[in-house]
MISEKOL-873526 format. One record per atom (N, C-alpha, C): residue number from 1; residue in one letter; atom name; x, y, z. Coordinates in steps of 0.1 Angstrom, whole numbers, padded with zeros to 4 digits. Atoms other than C-alpha are relative to their C-alpha. Layout:
<nodes>
<node k="NUM" r="A" a="CA" X="X" Y="Y" Z="Z"/>
...
</nodes>
This chain:
<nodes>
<node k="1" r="X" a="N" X="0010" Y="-0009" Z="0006"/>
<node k="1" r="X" a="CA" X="2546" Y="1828" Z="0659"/>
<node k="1" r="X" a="C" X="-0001" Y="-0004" Z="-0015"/>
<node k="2" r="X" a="N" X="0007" Y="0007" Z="0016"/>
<node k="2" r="X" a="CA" X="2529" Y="1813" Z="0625"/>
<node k="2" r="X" a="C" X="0000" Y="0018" Z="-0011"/>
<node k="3" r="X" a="N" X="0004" Y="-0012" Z="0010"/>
<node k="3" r="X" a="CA" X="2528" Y="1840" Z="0596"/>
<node k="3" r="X" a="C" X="-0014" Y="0001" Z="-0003"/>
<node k="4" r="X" a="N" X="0014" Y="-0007" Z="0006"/>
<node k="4" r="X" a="CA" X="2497" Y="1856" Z="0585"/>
<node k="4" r="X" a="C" X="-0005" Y="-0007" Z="-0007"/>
<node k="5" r="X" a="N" X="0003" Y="0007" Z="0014"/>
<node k="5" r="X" a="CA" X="2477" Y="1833" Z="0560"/>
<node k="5" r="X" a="C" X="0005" Y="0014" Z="-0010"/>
<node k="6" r="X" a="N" X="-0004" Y="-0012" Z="0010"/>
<node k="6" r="X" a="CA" X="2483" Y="1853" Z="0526"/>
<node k="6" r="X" a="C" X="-0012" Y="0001" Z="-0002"/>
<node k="7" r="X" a="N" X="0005" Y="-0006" Z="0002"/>
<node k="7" r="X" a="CA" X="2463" Y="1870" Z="0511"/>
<node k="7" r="X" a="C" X="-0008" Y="0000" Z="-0016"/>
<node k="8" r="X" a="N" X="0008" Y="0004" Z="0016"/>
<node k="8" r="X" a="CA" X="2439" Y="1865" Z="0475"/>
<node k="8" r="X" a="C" X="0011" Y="0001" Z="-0007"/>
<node k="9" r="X" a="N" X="-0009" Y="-0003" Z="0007"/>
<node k="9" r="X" a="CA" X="2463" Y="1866" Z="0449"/>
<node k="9" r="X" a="C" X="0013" Y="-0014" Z="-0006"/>
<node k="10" r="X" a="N" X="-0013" Y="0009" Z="-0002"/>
<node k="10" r="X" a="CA" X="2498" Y="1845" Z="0443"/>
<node k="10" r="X" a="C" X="0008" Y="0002" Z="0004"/>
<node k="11" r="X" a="N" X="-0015" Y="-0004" Z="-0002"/>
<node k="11" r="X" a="CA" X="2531" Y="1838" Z="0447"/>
<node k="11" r="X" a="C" X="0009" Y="-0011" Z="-0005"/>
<node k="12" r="X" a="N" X="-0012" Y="0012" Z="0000"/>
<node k="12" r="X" a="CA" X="2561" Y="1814" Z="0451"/>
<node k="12" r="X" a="C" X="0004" Y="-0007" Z="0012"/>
<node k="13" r="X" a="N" X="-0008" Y="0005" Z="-0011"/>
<node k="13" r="X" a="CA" X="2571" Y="1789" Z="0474"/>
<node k="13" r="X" a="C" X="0016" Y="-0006" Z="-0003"/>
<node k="14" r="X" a="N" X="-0012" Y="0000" Z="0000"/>
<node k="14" r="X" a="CA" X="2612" Y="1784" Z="0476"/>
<node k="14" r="X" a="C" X="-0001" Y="-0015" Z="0007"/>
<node k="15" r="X" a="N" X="-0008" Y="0014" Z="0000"/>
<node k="15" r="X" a="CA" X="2621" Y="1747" Z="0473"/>
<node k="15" r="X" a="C" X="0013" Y="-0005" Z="-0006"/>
<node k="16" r="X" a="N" X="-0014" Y="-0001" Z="0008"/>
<node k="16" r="X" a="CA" X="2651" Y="1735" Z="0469"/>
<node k="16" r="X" a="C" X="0003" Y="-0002" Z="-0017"/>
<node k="17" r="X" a="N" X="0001" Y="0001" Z="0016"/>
<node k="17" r="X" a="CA" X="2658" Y="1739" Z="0430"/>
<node k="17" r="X" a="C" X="-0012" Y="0000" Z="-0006"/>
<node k="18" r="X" a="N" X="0010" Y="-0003" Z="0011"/>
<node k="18" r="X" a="CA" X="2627" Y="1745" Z="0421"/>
<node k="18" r="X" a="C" X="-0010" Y="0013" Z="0007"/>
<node k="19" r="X" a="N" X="0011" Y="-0010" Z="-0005"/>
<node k="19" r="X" a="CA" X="2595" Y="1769" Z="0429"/>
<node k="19" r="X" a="C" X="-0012" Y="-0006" Z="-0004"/>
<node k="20" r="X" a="N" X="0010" Y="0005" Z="0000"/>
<node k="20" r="X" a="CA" X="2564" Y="1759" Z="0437"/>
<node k="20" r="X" a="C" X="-0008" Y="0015" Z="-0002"/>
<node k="21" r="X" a="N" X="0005" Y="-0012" Z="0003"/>
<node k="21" r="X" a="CA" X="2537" Y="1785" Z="0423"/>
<node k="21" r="X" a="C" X="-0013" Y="-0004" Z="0008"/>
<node k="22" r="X" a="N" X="0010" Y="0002" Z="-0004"/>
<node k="22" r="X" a="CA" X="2504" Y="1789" Z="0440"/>
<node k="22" r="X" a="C" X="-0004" Y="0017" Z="0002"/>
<node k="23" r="X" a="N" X="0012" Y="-0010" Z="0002"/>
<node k="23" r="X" a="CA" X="2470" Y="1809" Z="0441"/>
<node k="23" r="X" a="C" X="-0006" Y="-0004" Z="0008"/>
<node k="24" r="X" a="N" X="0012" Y="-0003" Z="-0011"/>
<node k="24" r="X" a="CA" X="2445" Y="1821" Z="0469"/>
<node k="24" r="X" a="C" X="-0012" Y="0005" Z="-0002"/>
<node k="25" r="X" a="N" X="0012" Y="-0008" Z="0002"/>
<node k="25" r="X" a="CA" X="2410" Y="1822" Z="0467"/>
<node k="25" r="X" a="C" X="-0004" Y="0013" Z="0009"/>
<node k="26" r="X" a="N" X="0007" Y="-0004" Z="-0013"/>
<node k="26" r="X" a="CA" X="2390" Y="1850" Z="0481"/>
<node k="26" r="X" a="C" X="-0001" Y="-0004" Z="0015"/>
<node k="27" r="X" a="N" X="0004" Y="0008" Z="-0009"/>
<node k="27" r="X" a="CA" X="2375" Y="1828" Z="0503"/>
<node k="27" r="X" a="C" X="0013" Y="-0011" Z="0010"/>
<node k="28" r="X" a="N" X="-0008" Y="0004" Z="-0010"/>
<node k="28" r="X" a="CA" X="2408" Y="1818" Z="0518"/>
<node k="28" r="X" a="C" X="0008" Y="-0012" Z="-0009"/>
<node k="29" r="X" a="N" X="-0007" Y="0018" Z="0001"/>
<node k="29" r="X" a="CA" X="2417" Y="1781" Z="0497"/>
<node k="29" r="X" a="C" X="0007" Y="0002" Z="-0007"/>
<node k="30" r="X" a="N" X="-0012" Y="0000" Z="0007"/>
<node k="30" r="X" a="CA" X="2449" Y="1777" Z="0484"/>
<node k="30" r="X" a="C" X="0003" Y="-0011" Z="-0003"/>
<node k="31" r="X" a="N" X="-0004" Y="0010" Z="0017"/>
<node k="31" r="X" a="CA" X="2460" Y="1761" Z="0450"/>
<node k="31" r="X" a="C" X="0012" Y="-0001" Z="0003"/>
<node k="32" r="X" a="N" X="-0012" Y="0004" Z="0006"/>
<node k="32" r="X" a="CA" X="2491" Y="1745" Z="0443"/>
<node k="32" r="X" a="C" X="0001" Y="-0001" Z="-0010"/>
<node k="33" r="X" a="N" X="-0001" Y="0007" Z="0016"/>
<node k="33" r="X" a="CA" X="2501" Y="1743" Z="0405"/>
<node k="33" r="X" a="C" X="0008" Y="-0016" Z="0000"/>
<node k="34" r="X" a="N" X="0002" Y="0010" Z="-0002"/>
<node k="34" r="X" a="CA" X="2499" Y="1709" Z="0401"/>
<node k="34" r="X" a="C" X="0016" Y="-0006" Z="-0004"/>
<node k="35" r="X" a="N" X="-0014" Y="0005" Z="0004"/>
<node k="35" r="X" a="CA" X="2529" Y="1707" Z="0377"/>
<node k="35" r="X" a="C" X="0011" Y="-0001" Z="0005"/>
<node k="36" r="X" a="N" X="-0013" Y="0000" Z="-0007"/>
<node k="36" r="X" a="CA" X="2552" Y="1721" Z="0401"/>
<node k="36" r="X" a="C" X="0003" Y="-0008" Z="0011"/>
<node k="37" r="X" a="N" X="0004" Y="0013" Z="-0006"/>
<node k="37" r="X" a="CA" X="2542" Y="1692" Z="0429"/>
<node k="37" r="X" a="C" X="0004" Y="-0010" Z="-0005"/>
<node k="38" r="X" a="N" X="-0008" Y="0013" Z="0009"/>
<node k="38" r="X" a="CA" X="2547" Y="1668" Z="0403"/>
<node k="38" r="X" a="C" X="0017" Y="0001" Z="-0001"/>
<node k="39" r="X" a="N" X="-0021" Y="0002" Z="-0001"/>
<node k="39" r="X" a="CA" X="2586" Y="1678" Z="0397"/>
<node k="39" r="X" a="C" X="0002" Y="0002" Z="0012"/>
<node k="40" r="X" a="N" X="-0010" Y="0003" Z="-0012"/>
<node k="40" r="X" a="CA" X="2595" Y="1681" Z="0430"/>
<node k="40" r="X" a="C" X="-0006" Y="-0014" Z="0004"/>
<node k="41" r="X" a="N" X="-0004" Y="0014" Z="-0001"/>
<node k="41" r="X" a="CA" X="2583" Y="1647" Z="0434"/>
<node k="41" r="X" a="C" X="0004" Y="-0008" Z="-0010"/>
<node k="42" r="X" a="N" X="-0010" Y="0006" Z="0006"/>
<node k="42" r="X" a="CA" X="2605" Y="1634" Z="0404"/>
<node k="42" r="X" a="C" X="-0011" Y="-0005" Z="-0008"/>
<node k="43" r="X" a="N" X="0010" Y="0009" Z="0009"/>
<node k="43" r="X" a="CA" X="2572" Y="1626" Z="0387"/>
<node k="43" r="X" a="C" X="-0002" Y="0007" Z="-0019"/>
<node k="44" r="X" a="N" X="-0006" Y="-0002" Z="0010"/>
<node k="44" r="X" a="CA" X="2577" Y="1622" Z="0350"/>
<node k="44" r="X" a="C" X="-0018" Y="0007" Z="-0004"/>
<node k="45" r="X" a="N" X="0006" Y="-0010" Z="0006"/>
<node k="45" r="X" a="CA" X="2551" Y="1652" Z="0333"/>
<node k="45" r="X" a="C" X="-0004" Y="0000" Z="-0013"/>
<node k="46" r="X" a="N" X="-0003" Y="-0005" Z="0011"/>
<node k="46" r="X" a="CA" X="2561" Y="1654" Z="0300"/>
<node k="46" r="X" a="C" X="-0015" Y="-0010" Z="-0010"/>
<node k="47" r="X" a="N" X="0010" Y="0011" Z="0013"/>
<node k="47" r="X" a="CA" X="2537" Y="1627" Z="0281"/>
<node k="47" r="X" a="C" X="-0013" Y="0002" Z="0004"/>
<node k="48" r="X" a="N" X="0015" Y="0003" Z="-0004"/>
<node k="48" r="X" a="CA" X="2501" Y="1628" Z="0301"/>
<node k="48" r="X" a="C" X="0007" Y="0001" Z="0017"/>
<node k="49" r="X" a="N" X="0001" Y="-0004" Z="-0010"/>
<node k="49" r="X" a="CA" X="2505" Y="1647" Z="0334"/>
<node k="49" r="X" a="C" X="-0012" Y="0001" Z="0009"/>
<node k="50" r="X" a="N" X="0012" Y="0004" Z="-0005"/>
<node k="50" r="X" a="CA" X="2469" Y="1638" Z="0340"/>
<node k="50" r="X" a="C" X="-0002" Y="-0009" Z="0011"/>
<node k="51" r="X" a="N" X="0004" Y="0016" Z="-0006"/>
<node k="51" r="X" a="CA" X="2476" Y="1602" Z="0352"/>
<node k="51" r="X" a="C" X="0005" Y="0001" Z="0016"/>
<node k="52" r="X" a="N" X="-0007" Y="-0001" Z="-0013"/>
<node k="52" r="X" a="CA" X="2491" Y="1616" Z="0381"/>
<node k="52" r="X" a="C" X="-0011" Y="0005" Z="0011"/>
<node k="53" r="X" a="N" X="0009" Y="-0002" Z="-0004"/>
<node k="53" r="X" a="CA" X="2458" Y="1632" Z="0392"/>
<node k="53" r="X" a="C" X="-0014" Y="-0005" Z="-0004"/>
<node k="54" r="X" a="N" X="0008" Y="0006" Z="0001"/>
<node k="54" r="X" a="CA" X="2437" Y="1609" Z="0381"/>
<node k="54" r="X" a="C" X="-0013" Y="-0009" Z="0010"/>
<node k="55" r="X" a="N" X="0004" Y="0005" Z="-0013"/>
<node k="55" r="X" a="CA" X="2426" Y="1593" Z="0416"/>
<node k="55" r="X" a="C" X="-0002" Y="0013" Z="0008"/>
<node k="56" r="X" a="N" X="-0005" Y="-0011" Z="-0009"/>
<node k="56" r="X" a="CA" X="2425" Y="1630" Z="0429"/>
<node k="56" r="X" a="C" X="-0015" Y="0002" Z="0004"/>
<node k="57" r="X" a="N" X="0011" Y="0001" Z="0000"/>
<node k="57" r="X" a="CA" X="2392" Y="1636" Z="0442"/>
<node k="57" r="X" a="C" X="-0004" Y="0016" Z="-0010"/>
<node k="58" r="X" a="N" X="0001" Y="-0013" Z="0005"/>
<node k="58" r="X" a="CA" X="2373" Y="1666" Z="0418"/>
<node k="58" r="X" a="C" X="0001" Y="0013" Z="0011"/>
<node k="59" r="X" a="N" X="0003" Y="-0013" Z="-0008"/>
<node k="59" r="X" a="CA" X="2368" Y="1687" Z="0449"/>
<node k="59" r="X" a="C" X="0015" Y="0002" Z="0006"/>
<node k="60" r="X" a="N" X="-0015" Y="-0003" Z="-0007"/>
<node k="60" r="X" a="CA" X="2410" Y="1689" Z="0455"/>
<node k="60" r="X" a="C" X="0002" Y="0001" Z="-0012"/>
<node k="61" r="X" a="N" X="-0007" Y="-0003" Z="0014"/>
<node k="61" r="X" a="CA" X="2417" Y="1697" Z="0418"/>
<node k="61" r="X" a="C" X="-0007" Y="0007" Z="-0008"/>
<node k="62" r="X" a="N" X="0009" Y="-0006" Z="0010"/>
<node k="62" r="X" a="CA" X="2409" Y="1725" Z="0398"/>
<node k="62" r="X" a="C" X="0007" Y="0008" Z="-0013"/>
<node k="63" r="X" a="N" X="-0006" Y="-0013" Z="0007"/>
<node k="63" r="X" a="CA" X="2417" Y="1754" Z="0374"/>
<node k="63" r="X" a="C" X="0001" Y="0009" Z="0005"/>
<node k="64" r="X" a="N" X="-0008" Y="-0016" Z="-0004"/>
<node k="64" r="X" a="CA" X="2432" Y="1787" Z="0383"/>
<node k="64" r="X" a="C" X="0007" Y="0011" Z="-0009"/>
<node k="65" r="X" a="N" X="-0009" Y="-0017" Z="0005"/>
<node k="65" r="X" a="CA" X="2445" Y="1823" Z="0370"/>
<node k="65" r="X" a="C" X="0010" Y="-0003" Z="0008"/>
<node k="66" r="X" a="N" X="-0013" Y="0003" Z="-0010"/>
<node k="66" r="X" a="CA" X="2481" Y="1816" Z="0385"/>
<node k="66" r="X" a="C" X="0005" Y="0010" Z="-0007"/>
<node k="67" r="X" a="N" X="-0009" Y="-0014" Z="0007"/>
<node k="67" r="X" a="CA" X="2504" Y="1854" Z="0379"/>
<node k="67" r="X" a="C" X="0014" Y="-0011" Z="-0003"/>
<node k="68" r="X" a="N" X="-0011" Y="0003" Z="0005"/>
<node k="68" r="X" a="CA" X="2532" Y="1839" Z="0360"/>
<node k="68" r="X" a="C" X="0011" Y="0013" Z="-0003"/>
<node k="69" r="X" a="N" X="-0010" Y="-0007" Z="0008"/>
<node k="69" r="X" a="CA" X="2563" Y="1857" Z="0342"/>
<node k="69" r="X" a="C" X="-0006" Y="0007" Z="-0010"/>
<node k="70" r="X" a="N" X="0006" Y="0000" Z="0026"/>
<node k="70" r="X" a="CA" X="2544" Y="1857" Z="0306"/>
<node k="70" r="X" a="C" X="-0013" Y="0008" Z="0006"/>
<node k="71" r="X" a="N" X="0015" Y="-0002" Z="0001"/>
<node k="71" r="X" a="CA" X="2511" Y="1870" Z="0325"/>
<node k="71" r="X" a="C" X="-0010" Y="-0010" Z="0004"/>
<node k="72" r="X" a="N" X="0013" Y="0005" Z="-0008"/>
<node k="72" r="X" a="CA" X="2480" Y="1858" Z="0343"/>
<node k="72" r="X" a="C" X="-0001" Y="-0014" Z="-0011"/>
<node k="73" r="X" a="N" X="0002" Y="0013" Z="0003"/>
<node k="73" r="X" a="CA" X="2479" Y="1820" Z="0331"/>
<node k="73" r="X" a="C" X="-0009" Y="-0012" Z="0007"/>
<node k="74" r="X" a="N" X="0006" Y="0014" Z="-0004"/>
<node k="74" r="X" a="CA" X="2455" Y="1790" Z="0337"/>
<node k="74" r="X" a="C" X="0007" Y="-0010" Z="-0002"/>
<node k="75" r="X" a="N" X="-0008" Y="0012" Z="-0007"/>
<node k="75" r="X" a="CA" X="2469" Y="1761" Z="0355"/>
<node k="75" r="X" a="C" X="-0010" Y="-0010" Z="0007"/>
<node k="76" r="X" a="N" X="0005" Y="0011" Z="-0008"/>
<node k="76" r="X" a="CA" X="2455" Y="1728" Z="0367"/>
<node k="76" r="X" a="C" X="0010" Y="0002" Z="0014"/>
<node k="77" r="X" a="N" X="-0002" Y="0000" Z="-0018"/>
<node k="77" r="X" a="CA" X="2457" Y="1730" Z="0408"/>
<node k="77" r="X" a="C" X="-0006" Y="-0010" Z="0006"/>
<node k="78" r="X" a="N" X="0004" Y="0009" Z="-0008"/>
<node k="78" r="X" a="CA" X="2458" Y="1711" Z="0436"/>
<node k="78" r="X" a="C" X="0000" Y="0001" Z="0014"/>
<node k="79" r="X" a="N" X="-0002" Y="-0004" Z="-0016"/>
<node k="79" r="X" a="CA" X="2451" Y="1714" Z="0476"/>
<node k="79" r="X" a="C" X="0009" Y="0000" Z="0005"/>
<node k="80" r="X" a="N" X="-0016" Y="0002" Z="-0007"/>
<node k="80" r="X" a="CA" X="2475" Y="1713" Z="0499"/>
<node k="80" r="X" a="C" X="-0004" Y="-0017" Z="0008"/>
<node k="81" r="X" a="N" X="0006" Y="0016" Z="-0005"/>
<node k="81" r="X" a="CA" X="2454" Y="1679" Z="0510"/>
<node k="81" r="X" a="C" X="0007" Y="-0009" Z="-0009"/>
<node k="82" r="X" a="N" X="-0001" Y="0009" Z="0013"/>
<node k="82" r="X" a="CA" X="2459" Y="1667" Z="0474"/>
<node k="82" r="X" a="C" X="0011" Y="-0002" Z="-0002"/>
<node k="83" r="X" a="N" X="-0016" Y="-0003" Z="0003"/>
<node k="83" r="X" a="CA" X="2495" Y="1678" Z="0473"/>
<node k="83" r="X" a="C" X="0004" Y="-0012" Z="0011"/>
<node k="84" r="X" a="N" X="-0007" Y="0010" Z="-0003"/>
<node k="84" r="X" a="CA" X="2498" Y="1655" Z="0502"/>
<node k="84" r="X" a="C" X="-0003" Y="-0015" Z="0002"/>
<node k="85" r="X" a="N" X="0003" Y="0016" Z="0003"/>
<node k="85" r="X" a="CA" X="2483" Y="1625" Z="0493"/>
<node k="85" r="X" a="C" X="0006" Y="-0004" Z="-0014"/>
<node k="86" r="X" a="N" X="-0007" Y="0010" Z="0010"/>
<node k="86" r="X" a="CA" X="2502" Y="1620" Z="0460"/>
<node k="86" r="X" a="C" X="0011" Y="-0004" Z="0006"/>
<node k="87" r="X" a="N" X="-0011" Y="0007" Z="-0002"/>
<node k="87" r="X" a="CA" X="2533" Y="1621" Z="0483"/>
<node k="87" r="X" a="C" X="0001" Y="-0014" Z="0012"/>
<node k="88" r="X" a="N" X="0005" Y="0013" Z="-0004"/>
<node k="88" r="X" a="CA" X="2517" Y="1594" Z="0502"/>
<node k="88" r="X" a="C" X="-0001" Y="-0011" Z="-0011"/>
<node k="89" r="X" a="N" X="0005" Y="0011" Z="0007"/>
<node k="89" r="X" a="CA" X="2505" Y="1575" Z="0474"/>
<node k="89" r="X" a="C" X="0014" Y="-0010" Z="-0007"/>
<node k="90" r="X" a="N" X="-0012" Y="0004" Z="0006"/>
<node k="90" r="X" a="CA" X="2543" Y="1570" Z="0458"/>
<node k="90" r="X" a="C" X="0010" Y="-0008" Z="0012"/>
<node k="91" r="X" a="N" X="-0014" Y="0003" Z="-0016"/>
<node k="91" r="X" a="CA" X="2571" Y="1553" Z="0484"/>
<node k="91" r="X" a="C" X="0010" Y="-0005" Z="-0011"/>
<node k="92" r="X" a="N" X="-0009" Y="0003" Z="0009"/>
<node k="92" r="X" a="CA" X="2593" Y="1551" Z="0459"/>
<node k="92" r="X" a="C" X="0017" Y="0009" Z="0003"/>
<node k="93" r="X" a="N" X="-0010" Y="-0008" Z="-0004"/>
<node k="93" r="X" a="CA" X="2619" Y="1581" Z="0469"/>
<node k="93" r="X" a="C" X="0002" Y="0001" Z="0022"/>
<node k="94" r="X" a="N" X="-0001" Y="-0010" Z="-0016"/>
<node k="94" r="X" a="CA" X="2633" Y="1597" Z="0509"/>
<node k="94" r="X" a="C" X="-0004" Y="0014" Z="-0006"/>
<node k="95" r="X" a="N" X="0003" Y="-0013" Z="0001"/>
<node k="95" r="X" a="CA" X="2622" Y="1628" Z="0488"/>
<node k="95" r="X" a="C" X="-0013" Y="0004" Z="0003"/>
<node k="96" r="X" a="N" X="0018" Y="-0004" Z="-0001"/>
<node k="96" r="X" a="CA" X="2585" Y="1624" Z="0496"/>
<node k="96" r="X" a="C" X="0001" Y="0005" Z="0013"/>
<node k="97" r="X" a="N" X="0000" Y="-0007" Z="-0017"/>
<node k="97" r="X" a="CA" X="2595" Y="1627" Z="0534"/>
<node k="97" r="X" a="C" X="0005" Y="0013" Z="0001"/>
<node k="98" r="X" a="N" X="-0006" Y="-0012" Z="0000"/>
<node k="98" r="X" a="CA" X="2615" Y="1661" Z="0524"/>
<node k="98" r="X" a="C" X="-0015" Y="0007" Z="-0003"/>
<node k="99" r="X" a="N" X="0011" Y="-0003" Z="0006"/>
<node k="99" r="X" a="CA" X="2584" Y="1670" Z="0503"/>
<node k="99" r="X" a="C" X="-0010" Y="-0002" Z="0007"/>
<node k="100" r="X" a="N" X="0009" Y="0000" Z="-0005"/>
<node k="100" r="X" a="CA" X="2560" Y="1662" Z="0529"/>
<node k="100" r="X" a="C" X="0001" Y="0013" Z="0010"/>
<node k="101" r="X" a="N" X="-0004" Y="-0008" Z="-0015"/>
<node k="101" r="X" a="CA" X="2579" Y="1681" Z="0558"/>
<node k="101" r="X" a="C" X="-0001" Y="0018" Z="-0009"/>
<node k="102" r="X" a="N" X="-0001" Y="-0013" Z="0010"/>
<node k="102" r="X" a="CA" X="2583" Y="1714" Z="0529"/>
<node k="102" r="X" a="C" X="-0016" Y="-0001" Z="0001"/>
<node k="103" r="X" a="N" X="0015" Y="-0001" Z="0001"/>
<node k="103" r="X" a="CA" X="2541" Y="1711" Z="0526"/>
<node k="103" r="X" a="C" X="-0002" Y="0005" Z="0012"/>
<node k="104" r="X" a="N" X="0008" Y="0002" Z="-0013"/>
<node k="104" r="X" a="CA" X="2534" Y="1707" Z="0562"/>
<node k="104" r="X" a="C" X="0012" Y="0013" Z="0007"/>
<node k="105" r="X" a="N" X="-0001" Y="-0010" Z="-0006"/>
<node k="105" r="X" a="CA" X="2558" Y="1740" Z="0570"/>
<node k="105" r="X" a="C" X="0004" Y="0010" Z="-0006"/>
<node k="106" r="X" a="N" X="0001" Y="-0010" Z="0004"/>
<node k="106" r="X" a="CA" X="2559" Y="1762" Z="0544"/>
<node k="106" r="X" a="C" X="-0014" Y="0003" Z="-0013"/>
<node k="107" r="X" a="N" X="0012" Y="0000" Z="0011"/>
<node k="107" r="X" a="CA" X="2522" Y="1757" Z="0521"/>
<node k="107" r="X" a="C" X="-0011" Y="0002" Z="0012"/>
<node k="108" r="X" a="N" X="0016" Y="0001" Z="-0008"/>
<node k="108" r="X" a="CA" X="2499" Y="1754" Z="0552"/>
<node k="108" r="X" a="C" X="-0002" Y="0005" Z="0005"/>
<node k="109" r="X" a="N" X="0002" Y="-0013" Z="-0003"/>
<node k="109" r="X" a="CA" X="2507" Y="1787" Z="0561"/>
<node k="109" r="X" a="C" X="-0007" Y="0009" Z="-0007"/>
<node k="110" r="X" a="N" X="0004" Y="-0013" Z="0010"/>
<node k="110" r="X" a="CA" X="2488" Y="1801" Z="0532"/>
<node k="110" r="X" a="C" X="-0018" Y="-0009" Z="0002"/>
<node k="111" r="X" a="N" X="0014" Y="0002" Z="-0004"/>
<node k="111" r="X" a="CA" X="2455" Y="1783" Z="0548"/>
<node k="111" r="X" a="C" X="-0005" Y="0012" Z="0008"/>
<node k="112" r="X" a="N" X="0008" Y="-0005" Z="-0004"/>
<node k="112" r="X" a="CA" X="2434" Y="1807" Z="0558"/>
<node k="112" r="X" a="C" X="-0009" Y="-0006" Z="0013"/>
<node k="113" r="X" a="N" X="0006" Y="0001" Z="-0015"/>
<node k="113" r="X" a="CA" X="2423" Y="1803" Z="0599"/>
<node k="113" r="X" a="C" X="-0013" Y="0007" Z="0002"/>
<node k="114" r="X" a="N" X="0017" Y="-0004" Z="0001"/>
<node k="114" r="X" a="CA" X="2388" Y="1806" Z="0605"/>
<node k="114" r="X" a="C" X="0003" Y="0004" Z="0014"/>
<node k="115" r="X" a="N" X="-0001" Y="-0004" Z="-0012"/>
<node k="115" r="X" a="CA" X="2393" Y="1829" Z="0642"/>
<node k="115" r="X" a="C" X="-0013" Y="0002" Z="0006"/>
</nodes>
């Protein structure tokens, strides 16, 4: 039995040592915060976290109101498509295959099923 898509709003997804944050549109599509995608694949942030979504198509990368700690914050986002084509794009780690299998069974439950 699959869980419920969620529901408009956010939350957290529980990875190991870190947390991935994410937001649901109305209309069902759910954001990744991009940043948190990037560290769990070991991808360096800190200087120009752009370059990492630079090949991302515009229609898999946006802005979002993500509920943080501090309060409703704007975050660059990315699909759960986009999330897994960077970890295609890298073959550099075995963490992209942990990070793929973490997408593909706990992110693509917050897609919204057209019944």
């Amino acid at each position: 039995m699959t869980p419920p898509p969620a529901r408009p709003g956010g939350g957290v997804l529980p990875f190991p040592g870190y947390s991935v944050r994410y937001t649901v549109d109305p209309d069902g599509t759910a954001w990744l915060v991009a940043r948190d995608v990037l560290a769990i694949l070991d991808l360096d942030v800190s200087k120009h976290p752009g370059r990492w979504l630079n090949r991302t198509p515009d229609a898999e990368r946006a802005y979002r109101h993500v509920p943080s700690v501090s309060g409703t914050q704007r975050y660059s986002v990315v699909s759960i498509p986009a999330a897994l084509a960077l970890t295609k794009r890298r073959r550099k780690r075995p963490i992209d295959a942990t990070v793929r299998a973490f997408l593909n069974r706990e992110a693509v439950h917050l897609v919204r099923r057209a019944d």
